[in-house]
C-alpha positions in Angstrom: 101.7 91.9 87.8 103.9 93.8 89.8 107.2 94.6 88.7 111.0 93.3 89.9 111.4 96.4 91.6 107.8 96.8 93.1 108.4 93.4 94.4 111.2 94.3 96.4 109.9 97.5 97.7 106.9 94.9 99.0 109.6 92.5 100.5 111.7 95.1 102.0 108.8 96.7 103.2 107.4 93.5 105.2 110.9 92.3 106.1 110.6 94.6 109.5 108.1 93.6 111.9 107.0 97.2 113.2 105.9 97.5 109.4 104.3 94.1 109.4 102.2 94.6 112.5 101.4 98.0 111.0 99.6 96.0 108.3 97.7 93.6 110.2 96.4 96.3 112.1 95.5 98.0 109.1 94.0 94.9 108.2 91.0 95.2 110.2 90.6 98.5 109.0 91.6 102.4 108.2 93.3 103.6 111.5 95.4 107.5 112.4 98.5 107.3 112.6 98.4 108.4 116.7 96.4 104.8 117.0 99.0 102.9 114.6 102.0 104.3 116.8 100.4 103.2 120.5 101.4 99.2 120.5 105.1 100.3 120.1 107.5 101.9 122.4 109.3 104.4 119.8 108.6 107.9 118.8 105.8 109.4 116.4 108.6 110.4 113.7 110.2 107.0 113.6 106.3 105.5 113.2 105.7 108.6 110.6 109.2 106.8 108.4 107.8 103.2 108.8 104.5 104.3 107.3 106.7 106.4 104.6 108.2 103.0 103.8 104.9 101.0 103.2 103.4 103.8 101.2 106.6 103.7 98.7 106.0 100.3 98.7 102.3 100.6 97.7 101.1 98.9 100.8 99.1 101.8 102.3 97.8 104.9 101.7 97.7 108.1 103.7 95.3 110.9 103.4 94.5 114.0 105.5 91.1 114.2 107.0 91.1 117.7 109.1 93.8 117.3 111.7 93.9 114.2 111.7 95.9 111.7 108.8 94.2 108.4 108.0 95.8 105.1 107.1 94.7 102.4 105.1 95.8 99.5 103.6 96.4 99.0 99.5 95.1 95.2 99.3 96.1 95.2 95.3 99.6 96.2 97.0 100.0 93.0 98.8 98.2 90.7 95.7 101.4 91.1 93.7 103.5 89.5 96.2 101.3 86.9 97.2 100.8 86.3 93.4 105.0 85.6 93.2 104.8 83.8 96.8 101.6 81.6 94.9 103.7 80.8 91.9 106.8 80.0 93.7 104.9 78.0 96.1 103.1 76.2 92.8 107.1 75.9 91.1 108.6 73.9 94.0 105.3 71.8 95.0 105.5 70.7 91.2 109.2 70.0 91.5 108.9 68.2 94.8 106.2 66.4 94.0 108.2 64.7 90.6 110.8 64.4 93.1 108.9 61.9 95.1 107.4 59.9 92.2 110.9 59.7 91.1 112.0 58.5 94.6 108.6 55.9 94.8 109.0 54.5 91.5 110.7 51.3 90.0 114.0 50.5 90.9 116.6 50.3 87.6 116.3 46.1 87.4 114.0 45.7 90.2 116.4 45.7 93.1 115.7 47.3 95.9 118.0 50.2 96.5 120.4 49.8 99.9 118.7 52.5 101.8 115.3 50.7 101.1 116.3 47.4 101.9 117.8 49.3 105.2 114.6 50.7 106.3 112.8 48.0 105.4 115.0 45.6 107.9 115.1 47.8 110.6 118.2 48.4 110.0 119.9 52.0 110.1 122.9 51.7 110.4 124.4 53.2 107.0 127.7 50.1 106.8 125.1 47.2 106.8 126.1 46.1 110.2 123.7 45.6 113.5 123.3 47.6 116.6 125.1 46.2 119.5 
């Protein structure tokens, strides 16, 4: 389990979109930096800091092979976050789903609530009147 501030080095890391494109091309596999940096229209350095970035956050690695400097993605770096995204996606699916059965059951005394009755006439006009 990652921790709090792991977590937010993940998010903040992902939250740009030169970074998140970064990953999915790391995705399909290790890549150099000089092949990372092509798609985008700013300068080696500035690619060099968004890399810097998802390696603090433990999304990639970078290693030195000869001349050239390799990147790959850290997989177990992204499992933490979709691990909290999982469970909070598990916490509100279980939340909305009493919601519903709350909202489907029995009405207190067996009426029919005014906003049921509503959509049940055809009727949706919130004062109980008709459309003219």
């Amino acid at each position: 389990m990652m921790t709090e501030d792991q977590l937010d080095a993940a998010f903040a890391a992902l939250a740009d979109p030169t970074r998140r494109a970064i990953v999915a091309r790391l995705a399909a596999g290790p890549a150099p930096v000089g092949e990372l940096a092509a798609p985008f229209e700013i300068s080696l350095p500035a690619v060099s800091r968004h890399l810097k970035v998802l390696e603090t956050a433990g999304l990639i690695t970078r290693e030195k092979d000869a001349q050239w400097r390799r990147c790959h993605l850290r997989p177990q770096g992204l499992a933490g976050a979709a691990e909290w995204i999982d469970s909070t996606r598990r916490f509100w699916e279980g939340r909305l789903d009493s919601l519903a059965r709350f909202l489907e059951g029995p009405k207190p005394n067996g009426k029919e609530t005014k906003h049921a009755a509503d959509a049940d006439s055809g009727n949706d006009d919130p004062e109980g009147g008709s459309r003219g």
